[in-house]
C-alpha positions in Angstrom: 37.5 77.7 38.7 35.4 75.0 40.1 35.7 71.6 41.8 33.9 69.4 43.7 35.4 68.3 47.2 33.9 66.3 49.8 30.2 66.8 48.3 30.8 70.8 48.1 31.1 72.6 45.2 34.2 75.2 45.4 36.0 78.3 44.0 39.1 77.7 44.0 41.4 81.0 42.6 44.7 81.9 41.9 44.9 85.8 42.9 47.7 88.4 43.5 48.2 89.3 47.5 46.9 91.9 47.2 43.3 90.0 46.6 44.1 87.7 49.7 42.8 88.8 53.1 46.5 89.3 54.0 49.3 89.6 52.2 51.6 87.1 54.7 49.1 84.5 53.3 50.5 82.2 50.2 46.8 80.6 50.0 43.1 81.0 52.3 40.6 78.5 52.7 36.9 79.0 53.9 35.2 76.6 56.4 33.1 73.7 54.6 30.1 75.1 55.9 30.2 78.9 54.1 27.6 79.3 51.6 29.9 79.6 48.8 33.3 78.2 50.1 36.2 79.4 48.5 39.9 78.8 48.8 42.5 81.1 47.2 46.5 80.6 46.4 49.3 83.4 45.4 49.4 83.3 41.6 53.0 84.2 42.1 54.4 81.1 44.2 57.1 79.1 42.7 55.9 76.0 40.8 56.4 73.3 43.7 54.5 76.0 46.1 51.9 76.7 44.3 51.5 73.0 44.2 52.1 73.0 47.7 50.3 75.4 49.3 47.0 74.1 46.9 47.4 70.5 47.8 47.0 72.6 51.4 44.3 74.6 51.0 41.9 71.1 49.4 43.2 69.4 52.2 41.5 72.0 54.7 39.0 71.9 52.7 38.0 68.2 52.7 39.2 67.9 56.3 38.7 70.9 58.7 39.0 68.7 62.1 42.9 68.3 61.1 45.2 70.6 62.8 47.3 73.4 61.1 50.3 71.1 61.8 48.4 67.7 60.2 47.7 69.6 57.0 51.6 70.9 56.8 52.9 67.9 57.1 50.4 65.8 54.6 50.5 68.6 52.3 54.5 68.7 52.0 54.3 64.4 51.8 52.1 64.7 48.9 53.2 67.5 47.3 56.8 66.6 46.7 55.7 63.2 45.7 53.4 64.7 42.8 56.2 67.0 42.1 59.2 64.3 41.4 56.5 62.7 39.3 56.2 66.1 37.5 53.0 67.6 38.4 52.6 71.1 38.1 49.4 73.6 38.0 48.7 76.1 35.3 46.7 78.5 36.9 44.0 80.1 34.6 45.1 83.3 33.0 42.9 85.9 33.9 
């Protein structure tokens, strides 16, 4: 799938771990500056991780300067905010 984030178009794909560069990974995230940036999340996370660890991965994406720690932290706010409220991604089926 595609989207647009901070003026960059995107792949964003929901893979098995074996796909990911490693397997401890729930979700990778190129720098904004790759040719063809991608960011990729475990197809096989729970609902409100898969939310999670996406919310993650755009964050990285639209703000690389933040540290690991900064992205944890706004991605867990945000995430179980959107999740009370019922928000929930379908990833694509293959």
């Amino acid at each position: 799938m595609r989207i647009k984030i901070a003026n960059r178009t995107w792949s964003l794909d929901f893979v098995k771990a074996s796909e990911m560069q490693s397997r401890a990974n729930w979700g990778e995230c190129d720098l904004p500056t790759a040719r063809k940036p991608m960011m990729t999340v475990r197809r096989s996370l729970a609902p409100k991780a898969m939310l999670n660890v996406t919310i993650h991965e755009m964050i990285h994406a639209c703000r690389p300067e933040l540290s690991e720690e900064a992205v944890k932290d706004t991605a867990d706010i945000i995430a179980s905010a959107l999740f009370k409220l019922g928000a929930r991604i379908t990833p694509p089926t293959v």
